[in-house]
Each structure stands twice: as structure tokens, then as C-alpha cells.
PDBQT receptor file of N, H, CA, C and O in Angstrom, charges set to zero:
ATOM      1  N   UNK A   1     121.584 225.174 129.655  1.00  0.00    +0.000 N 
ATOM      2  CA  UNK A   1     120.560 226.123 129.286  1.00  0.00    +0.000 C 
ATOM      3  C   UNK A   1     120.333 227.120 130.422  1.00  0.00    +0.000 C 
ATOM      4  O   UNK A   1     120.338 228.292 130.045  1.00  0.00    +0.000 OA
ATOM      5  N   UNK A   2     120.195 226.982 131.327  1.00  0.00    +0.000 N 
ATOM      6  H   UNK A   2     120.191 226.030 131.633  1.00  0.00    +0.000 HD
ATOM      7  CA  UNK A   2     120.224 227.501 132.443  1.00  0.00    +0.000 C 
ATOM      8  C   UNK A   2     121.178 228.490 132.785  1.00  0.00    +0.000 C 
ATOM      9  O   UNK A   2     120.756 229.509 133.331  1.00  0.00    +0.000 OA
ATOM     10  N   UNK A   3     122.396 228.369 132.559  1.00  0.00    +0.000 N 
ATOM     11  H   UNK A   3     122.738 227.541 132.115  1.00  0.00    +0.000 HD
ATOM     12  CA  UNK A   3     123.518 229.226 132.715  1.00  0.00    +0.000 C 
ATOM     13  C   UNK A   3     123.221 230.233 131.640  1.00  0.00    +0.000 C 
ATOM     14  O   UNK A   3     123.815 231.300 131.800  1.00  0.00    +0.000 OA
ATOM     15  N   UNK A   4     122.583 230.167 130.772  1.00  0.00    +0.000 N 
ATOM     16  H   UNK A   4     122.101 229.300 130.643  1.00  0.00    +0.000 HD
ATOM     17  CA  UNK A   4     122.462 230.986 129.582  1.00  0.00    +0.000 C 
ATOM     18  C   UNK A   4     121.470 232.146 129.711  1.00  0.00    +0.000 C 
ATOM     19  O   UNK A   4     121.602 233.193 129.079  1.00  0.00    +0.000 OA
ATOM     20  N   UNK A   5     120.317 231.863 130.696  1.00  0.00    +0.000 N 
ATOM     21  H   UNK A   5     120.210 231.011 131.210  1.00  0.00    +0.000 HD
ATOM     22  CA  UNK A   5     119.585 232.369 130.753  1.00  0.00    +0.000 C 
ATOM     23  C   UNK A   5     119.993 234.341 131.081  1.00  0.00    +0.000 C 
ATOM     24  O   UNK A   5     121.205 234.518 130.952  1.00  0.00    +0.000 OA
ATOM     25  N   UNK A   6     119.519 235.162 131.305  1.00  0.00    +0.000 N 
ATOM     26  H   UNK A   6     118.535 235.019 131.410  1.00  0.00    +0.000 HD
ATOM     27  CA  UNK A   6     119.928 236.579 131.955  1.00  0.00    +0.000 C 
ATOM     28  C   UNK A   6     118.655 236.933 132.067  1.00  0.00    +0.000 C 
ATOM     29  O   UNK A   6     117.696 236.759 131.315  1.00  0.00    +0.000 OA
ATOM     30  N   UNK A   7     118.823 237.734 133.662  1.00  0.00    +0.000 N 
ATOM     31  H   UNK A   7     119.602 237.875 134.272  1.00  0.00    +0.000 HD
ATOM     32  CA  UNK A   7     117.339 238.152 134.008  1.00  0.00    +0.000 C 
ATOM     33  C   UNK A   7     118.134 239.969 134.122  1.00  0.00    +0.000 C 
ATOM     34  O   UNK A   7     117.440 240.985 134.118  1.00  0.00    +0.000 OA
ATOM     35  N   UNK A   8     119.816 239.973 134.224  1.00  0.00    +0.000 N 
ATOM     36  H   UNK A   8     120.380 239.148 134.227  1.00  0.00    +0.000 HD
ATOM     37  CA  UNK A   8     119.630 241.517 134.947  1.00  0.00    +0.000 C 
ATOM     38  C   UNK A   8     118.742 242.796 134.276  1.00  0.00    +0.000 C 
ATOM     39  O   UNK A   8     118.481 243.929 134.678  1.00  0.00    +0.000 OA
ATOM     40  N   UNK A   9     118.402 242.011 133.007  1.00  0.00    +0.000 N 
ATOM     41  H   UNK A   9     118.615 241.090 132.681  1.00  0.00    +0.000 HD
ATOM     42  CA  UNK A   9     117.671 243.497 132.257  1.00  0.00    +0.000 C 
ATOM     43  C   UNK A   9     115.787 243.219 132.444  1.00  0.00    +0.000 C 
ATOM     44  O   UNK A   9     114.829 243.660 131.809  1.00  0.00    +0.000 OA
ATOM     45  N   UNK A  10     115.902 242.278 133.632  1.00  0.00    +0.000 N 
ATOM     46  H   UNK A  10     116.680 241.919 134.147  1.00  0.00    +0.000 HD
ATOM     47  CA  UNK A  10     114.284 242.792 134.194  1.00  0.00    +0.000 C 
ATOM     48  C   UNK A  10     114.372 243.013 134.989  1.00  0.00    +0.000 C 
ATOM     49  O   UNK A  10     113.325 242.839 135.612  1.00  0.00    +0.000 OA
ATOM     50  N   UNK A  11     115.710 243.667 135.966  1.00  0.00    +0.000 N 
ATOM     51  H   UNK A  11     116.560 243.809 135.460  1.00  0.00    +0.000 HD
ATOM     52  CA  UNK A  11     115.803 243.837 137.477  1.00  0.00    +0.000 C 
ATOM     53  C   UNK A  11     115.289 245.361 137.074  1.00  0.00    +0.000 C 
ATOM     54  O   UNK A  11     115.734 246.048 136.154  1.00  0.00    +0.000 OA
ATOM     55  N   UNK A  12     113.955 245.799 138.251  1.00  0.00    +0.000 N 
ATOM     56  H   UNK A  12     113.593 245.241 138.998  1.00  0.00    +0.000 HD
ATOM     57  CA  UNK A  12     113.463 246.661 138.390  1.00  0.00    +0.000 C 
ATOM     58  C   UNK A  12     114.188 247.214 139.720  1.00  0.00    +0.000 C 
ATOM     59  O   UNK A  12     113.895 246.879 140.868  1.00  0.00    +0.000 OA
ATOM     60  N   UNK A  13     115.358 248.275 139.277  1.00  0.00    +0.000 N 
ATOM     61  H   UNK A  13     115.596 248.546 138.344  1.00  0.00    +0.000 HD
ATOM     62  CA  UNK A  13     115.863 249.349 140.326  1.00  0.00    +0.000 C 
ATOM     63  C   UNK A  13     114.726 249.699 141.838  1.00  0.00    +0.000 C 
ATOM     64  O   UNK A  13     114.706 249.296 143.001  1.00  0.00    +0.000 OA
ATOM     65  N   UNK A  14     113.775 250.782 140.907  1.00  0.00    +0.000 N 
ATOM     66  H   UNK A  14     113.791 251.109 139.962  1.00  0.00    +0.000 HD
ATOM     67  CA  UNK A  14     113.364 251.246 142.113  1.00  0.00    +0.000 C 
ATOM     68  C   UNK A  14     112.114 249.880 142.975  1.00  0.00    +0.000 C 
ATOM     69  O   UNK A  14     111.855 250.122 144.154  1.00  0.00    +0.000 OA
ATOM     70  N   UNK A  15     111.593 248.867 142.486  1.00  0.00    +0.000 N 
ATOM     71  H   UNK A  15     111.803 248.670 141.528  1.00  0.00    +0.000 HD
ATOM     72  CA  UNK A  15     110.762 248.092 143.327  1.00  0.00    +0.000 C 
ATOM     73  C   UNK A  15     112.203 247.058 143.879  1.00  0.00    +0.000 C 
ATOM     74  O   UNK A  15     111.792 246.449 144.867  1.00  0.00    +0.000 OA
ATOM     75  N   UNK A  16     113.347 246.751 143.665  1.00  0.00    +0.000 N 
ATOM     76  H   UNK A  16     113.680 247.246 142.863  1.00  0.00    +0.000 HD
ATOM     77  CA  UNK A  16     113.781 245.794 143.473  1.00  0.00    +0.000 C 
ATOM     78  C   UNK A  16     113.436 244.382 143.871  1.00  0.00    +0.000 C 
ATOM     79  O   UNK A  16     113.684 243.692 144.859  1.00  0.00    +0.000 OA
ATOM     80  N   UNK A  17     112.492 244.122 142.264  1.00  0.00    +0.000 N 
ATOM     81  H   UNK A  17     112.291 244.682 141.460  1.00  0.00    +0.000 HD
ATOM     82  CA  UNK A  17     112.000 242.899 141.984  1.00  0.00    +0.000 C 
ATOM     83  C   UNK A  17     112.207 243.126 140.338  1.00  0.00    +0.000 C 
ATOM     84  O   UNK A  17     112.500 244.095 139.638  1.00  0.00    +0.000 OA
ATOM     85  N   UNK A  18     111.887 241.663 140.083  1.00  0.00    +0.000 N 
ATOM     86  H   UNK A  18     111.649 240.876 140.652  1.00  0.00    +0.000 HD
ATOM     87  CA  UNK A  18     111.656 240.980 138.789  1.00  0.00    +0.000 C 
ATOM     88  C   UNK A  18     111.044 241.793 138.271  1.00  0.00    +0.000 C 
ATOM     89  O   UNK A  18     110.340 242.321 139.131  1.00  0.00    +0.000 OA
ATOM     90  N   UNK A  19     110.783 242.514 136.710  1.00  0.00    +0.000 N 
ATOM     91  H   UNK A  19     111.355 242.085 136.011  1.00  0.00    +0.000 HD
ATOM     92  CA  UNK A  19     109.645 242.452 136.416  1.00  0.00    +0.000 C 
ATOM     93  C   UNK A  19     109.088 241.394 135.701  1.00  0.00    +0.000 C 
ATOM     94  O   UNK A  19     109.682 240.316 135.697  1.00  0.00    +0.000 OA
ATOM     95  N   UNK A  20     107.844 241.555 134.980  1.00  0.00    +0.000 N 
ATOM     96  H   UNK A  20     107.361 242.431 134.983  1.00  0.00    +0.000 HD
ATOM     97  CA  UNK A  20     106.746 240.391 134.456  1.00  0.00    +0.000 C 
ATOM     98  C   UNK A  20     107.394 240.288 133.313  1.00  0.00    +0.000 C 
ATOM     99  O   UNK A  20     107.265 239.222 132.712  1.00  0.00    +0.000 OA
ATOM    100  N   UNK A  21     108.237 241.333 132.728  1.00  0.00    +0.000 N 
ATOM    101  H   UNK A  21     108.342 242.199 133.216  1.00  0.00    +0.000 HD
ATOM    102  CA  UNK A  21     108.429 241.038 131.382  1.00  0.00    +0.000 C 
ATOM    103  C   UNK A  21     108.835 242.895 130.749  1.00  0.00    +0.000 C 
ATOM    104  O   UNK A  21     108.702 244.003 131.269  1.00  0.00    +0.000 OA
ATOM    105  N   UNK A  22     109.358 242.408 129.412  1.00  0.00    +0.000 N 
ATOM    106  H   UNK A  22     109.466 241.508 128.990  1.00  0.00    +0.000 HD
ATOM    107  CA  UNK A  22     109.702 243.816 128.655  1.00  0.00    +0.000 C 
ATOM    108  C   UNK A  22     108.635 244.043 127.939  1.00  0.00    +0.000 C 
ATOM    109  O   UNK A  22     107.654 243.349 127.674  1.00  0.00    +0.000 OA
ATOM    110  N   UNK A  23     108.893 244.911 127.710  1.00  0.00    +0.000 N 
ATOM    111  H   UNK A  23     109.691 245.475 127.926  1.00  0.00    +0.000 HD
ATOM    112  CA  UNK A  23     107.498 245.732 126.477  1.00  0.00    +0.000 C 
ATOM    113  C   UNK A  23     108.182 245.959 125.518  1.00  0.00    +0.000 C 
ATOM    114  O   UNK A  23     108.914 246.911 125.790  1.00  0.00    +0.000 OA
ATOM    115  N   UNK A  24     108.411 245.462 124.147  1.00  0.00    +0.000 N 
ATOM    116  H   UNK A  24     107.816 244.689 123.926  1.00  0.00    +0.000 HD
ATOM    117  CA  UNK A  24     109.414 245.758 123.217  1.00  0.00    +0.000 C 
ATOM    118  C   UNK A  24     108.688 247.510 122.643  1.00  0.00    +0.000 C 
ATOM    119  O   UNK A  24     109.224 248.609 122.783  1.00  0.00    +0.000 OA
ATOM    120  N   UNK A  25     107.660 247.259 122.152  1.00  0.00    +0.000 N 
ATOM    121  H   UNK A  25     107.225 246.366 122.037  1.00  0.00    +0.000 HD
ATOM    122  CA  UNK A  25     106.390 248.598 121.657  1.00  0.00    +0.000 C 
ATOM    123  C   UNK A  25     107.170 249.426 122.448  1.00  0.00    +0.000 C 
ATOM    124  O   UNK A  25     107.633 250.206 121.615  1.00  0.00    +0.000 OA
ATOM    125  N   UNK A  26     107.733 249.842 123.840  1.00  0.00    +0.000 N 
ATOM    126  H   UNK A  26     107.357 249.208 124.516  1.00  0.00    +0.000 HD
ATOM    127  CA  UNK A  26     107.684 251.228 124.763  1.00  0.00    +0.000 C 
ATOM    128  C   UNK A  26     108.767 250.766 125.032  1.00  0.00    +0.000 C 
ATOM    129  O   UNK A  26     109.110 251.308 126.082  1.00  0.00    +0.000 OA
ATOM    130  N   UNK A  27     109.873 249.760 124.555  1.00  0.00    +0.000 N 
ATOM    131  H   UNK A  27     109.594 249.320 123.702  1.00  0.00    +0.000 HD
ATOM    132  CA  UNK A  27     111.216 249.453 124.685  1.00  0.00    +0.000 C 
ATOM    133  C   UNK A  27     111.521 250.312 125.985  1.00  0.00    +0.000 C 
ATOM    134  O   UNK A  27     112.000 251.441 126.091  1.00  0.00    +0.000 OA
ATOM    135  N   UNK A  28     110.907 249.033 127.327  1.00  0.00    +0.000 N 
ATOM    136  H   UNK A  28     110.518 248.116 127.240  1.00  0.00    +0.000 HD
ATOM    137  CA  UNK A  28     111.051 249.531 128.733  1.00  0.00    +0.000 C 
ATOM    138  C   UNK A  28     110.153 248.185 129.422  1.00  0.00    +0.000 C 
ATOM    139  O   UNK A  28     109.297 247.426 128.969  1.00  0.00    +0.000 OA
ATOM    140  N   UNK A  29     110.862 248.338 130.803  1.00  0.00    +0.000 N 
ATOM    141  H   UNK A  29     111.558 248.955 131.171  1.00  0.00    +0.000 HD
ATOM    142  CA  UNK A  29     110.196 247.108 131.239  1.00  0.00    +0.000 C 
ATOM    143  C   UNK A  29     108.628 247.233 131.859  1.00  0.00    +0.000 C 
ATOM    144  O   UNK A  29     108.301 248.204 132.541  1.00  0.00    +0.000 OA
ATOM    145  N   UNK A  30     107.986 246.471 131.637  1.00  0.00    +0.000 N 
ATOM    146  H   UNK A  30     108.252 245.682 131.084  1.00  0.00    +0.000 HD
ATOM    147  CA  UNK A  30     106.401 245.945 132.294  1.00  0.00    +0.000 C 
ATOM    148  C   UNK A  30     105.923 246.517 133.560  1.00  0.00    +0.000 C 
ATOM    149  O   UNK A  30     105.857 245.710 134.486  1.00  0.00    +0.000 OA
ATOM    150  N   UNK A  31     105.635 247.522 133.767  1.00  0.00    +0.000 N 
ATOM    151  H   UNK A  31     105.689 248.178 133.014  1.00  0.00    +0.000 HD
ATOM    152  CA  UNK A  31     105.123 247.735 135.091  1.00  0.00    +0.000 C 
ATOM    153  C   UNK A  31     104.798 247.315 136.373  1.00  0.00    +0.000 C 
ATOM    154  O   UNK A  31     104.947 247.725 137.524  1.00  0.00    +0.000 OA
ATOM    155  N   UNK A  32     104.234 246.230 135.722  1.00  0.00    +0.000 N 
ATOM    156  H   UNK A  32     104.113 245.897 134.787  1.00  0.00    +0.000 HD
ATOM    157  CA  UNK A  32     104.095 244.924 137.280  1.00  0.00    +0.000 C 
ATOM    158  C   UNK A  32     105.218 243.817 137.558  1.00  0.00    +0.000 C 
ATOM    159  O   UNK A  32     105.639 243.012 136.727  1.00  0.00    +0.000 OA
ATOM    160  N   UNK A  33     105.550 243.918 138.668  1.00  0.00    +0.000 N 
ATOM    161  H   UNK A  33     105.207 244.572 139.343  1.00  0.00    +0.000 HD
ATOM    162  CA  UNK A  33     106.737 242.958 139.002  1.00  0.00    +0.000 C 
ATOM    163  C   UNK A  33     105.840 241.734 139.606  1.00  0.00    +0.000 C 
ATOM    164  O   UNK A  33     104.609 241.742 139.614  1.00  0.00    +0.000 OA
ATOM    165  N   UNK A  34     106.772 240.537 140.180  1.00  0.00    +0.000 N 
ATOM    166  H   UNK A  34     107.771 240.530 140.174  1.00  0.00    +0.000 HD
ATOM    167  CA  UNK A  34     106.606 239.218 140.363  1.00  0.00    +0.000 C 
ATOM    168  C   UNK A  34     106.954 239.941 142.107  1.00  0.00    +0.000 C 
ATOM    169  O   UNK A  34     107.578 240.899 142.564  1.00  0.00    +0.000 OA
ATOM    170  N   UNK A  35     106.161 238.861 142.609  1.00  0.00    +0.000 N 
ATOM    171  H   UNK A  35     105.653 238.083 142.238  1.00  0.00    +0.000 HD
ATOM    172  CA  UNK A  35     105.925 239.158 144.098  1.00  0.00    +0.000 C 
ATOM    173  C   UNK A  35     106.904 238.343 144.947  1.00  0.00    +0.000 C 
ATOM    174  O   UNK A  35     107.357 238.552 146.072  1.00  0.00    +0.000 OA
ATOM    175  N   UNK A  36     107.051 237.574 144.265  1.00  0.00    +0.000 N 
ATOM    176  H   UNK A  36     106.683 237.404 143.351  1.00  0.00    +0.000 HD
ATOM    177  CA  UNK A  36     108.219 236.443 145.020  1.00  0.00    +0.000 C 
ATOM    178  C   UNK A  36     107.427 235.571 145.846  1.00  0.00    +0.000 C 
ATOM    179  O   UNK A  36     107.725 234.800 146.758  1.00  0.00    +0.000 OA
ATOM    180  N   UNK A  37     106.432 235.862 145.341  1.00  0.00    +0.000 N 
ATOM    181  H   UNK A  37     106.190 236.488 144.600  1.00  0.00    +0.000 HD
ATOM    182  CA  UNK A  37     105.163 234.497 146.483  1.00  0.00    +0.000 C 
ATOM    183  C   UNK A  37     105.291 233.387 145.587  1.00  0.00    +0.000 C 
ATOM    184  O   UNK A  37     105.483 232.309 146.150  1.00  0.00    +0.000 OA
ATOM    185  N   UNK A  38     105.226 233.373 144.177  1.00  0.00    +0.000 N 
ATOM    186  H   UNK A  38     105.071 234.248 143.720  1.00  0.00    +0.000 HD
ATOM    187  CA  UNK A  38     105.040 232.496 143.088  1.00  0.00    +0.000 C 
ATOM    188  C   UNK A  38     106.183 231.903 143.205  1.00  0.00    +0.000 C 
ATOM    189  O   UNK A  38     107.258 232.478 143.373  1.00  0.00    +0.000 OA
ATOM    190  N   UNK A  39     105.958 230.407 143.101  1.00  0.00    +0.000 N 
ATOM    191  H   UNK A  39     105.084 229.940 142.966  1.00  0.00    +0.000 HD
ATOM    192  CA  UNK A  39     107.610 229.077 143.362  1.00  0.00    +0.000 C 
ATOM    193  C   UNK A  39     108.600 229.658 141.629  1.00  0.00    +0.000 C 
ATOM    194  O   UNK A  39     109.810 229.521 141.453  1.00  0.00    +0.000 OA
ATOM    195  N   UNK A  40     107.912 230.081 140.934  1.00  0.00    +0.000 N 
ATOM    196  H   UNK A  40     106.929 230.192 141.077  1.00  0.00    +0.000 HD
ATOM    197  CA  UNK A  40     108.614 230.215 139.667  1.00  0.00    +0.000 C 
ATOM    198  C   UNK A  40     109.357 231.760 139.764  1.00  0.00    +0.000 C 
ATOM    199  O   UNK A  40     110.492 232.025 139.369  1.00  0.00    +0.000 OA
ATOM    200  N   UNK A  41     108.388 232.692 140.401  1.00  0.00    +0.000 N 
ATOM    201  H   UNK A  41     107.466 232.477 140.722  1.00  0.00    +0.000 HD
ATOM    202  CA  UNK A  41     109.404 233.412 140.632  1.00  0.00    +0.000 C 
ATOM    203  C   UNK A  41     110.799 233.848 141.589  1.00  0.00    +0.000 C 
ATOM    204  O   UNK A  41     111.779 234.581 141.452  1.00  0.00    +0.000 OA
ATOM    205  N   UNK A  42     110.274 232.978 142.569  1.00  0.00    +0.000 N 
ATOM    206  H   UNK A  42     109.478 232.382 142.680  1.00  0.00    +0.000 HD
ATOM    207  CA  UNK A  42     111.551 232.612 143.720  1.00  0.00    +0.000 C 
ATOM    208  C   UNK A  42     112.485 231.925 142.644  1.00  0.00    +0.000 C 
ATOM    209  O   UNK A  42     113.486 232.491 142.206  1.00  0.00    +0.000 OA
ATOM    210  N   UNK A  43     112.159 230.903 142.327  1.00  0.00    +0.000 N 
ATOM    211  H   UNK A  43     111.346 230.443 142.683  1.00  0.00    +0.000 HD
ATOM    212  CA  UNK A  43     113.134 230.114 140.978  1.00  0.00    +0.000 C 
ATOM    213  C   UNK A  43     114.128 231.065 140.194  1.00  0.00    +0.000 C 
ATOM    214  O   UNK A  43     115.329 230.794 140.174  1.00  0.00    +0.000 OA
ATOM    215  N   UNK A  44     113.631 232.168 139.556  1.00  0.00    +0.000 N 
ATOM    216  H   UNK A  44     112.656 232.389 139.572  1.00  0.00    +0.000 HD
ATOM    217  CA  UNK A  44     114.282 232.799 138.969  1.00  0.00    +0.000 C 
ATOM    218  C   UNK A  44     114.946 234.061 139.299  1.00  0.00    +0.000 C 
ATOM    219  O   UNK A  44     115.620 234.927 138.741  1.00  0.00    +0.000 OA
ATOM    220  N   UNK A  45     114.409 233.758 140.571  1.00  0.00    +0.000 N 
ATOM    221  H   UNK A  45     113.862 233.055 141.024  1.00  0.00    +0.000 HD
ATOM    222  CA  UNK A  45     115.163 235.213 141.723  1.00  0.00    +0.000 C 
ATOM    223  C   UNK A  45     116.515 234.605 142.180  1.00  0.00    +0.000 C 
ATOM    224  O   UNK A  45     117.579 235.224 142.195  1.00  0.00    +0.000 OA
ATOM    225  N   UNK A  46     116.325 233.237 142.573  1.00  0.00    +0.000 N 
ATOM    226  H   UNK A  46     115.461 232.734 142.561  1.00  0.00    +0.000 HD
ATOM    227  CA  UNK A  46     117.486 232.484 142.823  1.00  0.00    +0.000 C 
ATOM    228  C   UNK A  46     118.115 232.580 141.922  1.00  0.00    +0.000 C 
ATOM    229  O   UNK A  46     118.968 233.445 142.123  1.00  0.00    +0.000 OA
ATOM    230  N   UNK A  47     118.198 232.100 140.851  1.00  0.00    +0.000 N 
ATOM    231  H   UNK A  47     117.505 231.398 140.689  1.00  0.00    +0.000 HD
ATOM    232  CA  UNK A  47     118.970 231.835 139.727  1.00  0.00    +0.000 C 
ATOM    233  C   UNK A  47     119.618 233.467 139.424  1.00  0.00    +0.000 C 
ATOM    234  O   UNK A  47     120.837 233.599 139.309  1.00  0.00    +0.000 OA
ATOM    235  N   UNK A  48     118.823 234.493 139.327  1.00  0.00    +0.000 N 
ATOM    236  H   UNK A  48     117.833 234.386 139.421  1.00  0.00    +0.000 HD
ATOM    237  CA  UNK A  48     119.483 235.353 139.010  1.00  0.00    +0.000 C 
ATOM    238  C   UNK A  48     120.341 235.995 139.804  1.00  0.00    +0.000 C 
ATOM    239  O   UNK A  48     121.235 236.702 139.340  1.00  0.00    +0.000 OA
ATOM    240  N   UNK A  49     120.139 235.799 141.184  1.00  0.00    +0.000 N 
ATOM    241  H   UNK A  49     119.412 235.225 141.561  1.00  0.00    +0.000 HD
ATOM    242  CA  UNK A  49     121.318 236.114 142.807  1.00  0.00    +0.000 C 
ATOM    243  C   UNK A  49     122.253 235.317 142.705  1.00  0.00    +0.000 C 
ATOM    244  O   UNK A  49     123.155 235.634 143.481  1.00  0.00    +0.000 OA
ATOM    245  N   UNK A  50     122.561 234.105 141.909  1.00  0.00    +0.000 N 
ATOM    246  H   UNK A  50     121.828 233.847 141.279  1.00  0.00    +0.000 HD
ATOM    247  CA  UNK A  50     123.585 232.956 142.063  1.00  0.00    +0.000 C 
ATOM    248  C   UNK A  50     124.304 233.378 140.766  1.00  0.00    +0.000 C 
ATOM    249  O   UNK A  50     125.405 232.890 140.514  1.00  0.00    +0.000 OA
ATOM    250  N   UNK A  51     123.656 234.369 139.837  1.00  0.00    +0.000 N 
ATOM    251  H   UNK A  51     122.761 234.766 140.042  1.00  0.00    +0.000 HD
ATOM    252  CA  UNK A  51     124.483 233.966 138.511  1.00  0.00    +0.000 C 
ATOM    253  C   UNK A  51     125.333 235.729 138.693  1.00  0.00    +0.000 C 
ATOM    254  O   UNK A  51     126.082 236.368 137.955  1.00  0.00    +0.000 OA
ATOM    255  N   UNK A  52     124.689 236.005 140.135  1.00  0.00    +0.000 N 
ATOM    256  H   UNK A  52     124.080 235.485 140.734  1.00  0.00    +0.000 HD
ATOM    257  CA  UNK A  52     125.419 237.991 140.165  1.00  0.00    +0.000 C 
ATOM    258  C   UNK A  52     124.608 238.671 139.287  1.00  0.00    +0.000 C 
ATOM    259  O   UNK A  52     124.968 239.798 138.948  1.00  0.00    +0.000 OA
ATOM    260  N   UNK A  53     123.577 238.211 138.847  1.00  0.00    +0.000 N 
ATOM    261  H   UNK A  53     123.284 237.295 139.123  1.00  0.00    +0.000 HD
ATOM    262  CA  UNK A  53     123.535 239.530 137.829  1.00  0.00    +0.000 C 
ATOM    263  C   UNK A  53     121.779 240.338 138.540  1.00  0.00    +0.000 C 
ATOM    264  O   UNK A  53     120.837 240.774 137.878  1.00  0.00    +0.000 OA
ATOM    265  N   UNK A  54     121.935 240.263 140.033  1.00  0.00    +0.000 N 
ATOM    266  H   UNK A  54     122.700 239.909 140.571  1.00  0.00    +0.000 HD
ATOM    267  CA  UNK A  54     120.992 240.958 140.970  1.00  0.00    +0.000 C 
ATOM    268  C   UNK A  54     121.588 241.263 142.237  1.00  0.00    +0.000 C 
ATOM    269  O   UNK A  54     122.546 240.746 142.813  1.00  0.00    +0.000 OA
ATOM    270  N   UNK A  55     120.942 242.067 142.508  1.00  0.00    +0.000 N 
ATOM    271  H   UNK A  55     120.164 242.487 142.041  1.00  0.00    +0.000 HD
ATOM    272  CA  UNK A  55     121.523 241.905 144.677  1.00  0.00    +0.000 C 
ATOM    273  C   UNK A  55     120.892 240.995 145.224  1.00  0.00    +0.000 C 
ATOM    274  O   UNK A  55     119.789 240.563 144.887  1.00  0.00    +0.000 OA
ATOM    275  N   UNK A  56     121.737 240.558 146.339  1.00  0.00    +0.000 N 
ATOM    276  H   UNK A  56     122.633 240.909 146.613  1.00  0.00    +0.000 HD
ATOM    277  CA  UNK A  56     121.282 239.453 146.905  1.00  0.00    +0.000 C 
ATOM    278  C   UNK A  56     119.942 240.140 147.891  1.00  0.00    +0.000 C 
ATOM    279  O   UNK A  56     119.155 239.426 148.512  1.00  0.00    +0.000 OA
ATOM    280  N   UNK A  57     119.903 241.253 147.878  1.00  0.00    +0.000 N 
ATOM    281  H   UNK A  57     120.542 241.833 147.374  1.00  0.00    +0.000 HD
ATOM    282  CA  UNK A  57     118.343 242.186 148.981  1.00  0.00    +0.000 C 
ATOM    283  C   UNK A  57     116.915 241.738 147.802  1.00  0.00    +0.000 C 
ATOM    284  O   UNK A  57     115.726 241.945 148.047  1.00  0.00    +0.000 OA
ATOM    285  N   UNK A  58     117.417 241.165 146.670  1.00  0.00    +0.000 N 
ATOM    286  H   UNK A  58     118.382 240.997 146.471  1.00  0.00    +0.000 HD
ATOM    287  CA  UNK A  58     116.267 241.360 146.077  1.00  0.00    +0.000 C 
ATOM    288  C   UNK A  58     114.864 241.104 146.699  1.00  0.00    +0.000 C 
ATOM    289  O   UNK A  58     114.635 239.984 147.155  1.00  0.00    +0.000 OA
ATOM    290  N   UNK A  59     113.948 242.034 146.744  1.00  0.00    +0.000 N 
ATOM    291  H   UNK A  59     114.134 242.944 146.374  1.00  0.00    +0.000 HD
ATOM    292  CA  UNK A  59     112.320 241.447 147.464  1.00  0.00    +0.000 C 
ATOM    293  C   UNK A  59     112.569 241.483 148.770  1.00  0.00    +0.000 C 
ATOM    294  O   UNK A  59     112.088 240.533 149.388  1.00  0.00    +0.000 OA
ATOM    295  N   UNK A  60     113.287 242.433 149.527  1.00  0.00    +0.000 N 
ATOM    296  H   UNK A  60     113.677 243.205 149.025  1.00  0.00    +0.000 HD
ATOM    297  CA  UNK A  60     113.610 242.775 150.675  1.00  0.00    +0.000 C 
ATOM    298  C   UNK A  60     112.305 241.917 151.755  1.00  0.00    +0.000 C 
ATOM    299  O   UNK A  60     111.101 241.935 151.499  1.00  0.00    +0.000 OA
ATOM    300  N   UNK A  61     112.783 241.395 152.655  1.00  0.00    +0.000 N 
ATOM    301  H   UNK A  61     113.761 241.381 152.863  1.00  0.00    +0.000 HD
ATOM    302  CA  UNK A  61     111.689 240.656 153.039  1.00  0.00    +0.000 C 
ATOM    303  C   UNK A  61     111.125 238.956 152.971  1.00  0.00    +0.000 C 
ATOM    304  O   UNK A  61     110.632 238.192 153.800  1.00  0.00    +0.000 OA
ATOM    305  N   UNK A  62     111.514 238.847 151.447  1.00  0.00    +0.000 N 
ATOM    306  H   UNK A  62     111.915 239.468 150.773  1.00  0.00    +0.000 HD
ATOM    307  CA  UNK A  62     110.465 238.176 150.866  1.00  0.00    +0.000 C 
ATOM    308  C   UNK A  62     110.826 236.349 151.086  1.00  0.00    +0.000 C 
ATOM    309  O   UNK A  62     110.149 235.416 150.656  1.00  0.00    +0.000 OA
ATOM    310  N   UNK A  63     111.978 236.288 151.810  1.00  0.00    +0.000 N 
ATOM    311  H   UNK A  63     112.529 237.045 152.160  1.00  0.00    +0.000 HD
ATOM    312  CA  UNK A  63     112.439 235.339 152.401  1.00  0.00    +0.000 C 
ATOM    313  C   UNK A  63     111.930 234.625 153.891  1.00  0.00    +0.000 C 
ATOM    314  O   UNK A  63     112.371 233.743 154.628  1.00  0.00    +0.000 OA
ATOM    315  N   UNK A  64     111.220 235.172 153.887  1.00  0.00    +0.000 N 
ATOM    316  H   UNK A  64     110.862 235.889 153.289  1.00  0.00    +0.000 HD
ATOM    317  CA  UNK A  64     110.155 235.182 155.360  1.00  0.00    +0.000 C 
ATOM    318  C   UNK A  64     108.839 234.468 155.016  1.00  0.00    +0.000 C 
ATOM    319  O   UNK A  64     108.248 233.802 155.865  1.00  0.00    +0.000 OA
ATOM    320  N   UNK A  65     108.453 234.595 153.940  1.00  0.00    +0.000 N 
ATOM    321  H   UNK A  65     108.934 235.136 153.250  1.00  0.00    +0.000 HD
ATOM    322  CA  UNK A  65     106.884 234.381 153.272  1.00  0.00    +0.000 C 
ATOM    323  C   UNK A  65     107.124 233.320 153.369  1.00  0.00    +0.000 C 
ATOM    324  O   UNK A  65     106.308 232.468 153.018  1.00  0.00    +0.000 OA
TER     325      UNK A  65
């Protein structure tokens, strides 16, 4: 299940982070991204740097926190 998952179509270019989610209504992604403080979103930051389908800079920084 896991392998199945795909995050690259919430990779937010210009913050590069996660976002929270799509907006199907404005078919575009969610304005607010995931901070990478949250264990679930590190979780899925990992997962999405291991599966290639992000840069490994994602959350520039955020490996320090």
C-alpha cells in the first residue's frame, strides 16, 4: 500500500513543501503547506524523497528541527 501511494502532485514548487491537500472546486493545490514539524508530515516527506517523486532539499532546513 505504501508503494502505491503518490504525493508528487502536492509538491508545492515555489514553498517546496507538501501541501495540506488539493482543492478539487479550484482544481489547484491548498494554500497552506505542512511544516515538517508534524511526525506525519516528515513521514510522508520521507516516503515521497525515497519513492523520487520530490527533491531531496524538500523543507530546506527542516532536518535540523
Amino acid at each position: 500500500m505504501a508503494n502505491a501511494m503518490e504525493f508528487d502532485f502536492l509538491f508545492n514548487q515555489d514553498r517546496r513543501l507538501l501541501s495540506i491537500g488539493y482543492v478539487v472546486a479550484e482544481d489547484g493545490l491548498d494554500a497552506s503547506c505542512y511544516d515538517l514539524v508534524a511526525s506525519e508530515a516528515r513521514l510522508a516527506s520521507f516516503m515521497a524523497i525515497a519513492a523520487g517523486e520530490v527533491p531531496a532539499g524538500i523543507g530546506s532546513g527542516w532536518a535540523a528541527r
